[in-house]
C-alpha positions, -999 to +999 in steps of 0.1 A: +000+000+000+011+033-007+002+065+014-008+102+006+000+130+033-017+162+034-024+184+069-008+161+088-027+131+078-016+096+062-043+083+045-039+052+024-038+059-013-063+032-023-097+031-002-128+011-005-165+032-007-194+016+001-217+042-021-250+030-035-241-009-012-268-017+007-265-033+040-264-065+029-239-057+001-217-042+028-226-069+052-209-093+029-184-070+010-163-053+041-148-085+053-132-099+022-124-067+017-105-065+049-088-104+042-079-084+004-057-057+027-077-026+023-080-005+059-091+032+040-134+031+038-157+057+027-191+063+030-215+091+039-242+104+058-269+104+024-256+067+016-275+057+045-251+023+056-228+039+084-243+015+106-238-014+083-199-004+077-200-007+115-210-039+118-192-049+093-162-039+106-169-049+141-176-085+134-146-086+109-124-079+140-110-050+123-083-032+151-097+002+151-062+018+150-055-001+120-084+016+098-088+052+082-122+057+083-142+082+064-175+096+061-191+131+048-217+154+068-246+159+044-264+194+028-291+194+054-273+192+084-251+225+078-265+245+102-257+250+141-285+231+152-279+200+133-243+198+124-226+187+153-255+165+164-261+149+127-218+140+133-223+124+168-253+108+150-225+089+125-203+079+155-231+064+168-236+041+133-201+036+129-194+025+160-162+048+169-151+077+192-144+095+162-135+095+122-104+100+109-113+126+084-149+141+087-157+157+050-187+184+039-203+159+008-214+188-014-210+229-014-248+237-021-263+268-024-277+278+007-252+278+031-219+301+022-182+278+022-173+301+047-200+289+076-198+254+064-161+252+071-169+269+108-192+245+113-165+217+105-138+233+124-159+232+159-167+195+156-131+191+153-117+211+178-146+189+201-124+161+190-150+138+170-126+138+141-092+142+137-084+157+102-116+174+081-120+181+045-139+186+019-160+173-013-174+184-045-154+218-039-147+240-072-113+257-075-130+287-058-145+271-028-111+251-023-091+285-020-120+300+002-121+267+023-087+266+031-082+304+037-115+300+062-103+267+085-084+273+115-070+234+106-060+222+075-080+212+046-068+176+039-084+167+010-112+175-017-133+148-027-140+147-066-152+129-096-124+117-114-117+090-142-098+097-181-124+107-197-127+140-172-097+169-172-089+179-138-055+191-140-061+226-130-075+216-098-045+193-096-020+221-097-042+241-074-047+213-043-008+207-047-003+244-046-024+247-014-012+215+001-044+197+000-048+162-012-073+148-041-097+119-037-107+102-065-145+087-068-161+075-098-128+062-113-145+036-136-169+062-146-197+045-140-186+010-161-174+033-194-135+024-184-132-015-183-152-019-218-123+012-234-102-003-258-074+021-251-075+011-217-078-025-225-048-024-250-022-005-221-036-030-195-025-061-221+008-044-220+014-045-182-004-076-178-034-060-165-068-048-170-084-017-179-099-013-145-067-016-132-052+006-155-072+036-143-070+032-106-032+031-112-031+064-135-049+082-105-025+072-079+006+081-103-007+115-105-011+120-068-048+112-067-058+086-034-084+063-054-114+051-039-126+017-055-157-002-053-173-035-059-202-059-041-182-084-060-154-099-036-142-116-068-130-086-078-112-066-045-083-087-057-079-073-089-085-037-074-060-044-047-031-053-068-024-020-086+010-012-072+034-034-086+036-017-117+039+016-133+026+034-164+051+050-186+052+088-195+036+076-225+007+055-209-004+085-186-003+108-219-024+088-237-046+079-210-049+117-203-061+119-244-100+104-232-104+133-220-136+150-233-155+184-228-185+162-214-168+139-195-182+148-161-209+124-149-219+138-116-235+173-114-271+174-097-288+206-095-286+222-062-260+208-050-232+210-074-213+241-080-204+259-113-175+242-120-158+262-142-154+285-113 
């Protein structure tokens, strides 16, 4: 495993989300996936399986100081009256004193970066998490976020695969010292059917999937995969023993396409190009 560090956190570079698993999914998923070697999970407050993760985790025997667990505070609860409680609320599910990295899932439009972060920064400072970040942030609300927080940003959560540019927020977390989380990185099943992908994988001895999860993590990225299939957490596990060449990341880069982003909903994303 290879690690990302960013405001004072480690965070493994390749974690397992558990978006869109139901309990039962997660039930069965979390332990193979802890017998595969992952210890980084994500999930949310809006996924509704904190509880389930739990559990899962719990009767895996999973040593608490041996996971990096994450999970993200949802639109509704940004205000003083909800926030801290809705975050106690996710201790409670999950099972733990506290989270290792507490994130804000999506910017909104009702609630200004500035409060949001505020909000965050007192539910650390009370100790139920120890690093924050944030998710879904444009290059604007990264700079405000981290100019706002009395602790550092660690991370922005963003959609991220080939077939969506996001060097310029690339340049801009490196130059703020904030790290990039990856989700979507299979781009909701377009990446293992692409033939260029398919064609570099043949080269390495791996597949496309593979492939894409390692060109995020050579560019900095930590990678979040996902699967109810515990056929295929091995495959997902096993992307550092090789590297891309110069070449392979150029032409992976090439997918890249003016449409590419797959995740925008209305209300809740920001203008992007922002």
């Amino acid at each position: 495993m290879q690690y990302v560090t960013a405001g004072g956190a480690t965070i493994p570079a390749l974690g397992f989300g558990v978006f869109r698993m139901s309990d039962a999914e997660v039930g069965r998923i979390v332990p193979a996936a802890l017998e595969t070697g992952f210890r980084h999970f994500d999930t949310a407050q809006i996924y509704g399986n904190e509880a389930a993760l739990g559990r899962a985790l719990r009767t895996a025997g999973a040593a608490r100081d041996d996971l990096f667990l994450t999970t993200k505070v949802w639109i509704d609860n940004y205000s003083a009256d909800r926030f801290a409680a809705s975050v106690d609320e996710s201790l409670d599910k999950l099972g733990v004193d506290r989270v290792d990295l507490l994130l804000l899932h999506w910017p909104g439009d009702k609630v200004p970066v500035a409060d949001q972060i505020a909000l965050l920064n007192q539910v650390q400072a009370a100790g139920k998490t120890r690093h924050i970040g944030v998710s879904n942030q444009n290059l604007t609300q990264l700079r405000q976020s981290v100019e706002a927080s009395a602790a550092p940003i660690v991370t922005n959560q963003i959609e991220a695969h080939p077939y969506l540019d996001q060097q310029a927020m690339l340049v801009a977390a490196k130059s703020a010292g904030v790290a990039l989380t990856a989700y979507f990185g299979m781009a909701d099943g377009a990446v293992p059917r692409d033939g260029l992908l398919q064609q570099i994988g043949a080269k390495h001895g791996k597949t496309a999937a593979q492939v894409a999860l390692r060109w995020l993590i050579q560019q900095g990225f930590i990678a979040l995969s996902k699967t109810a299939n515990p056929a295929r957490l091995p495959e997902n596990f096993a992307i550092f023993d090789f590297d891309l060449t110069p070449q392979d990341m150029v032409a992976i880069a090439g997918l890249a396409r003016p449409d590419g982003r797959l995740v925008s909903p209305e209300g809740l994303a920001p203008d992007w190009a922002a």
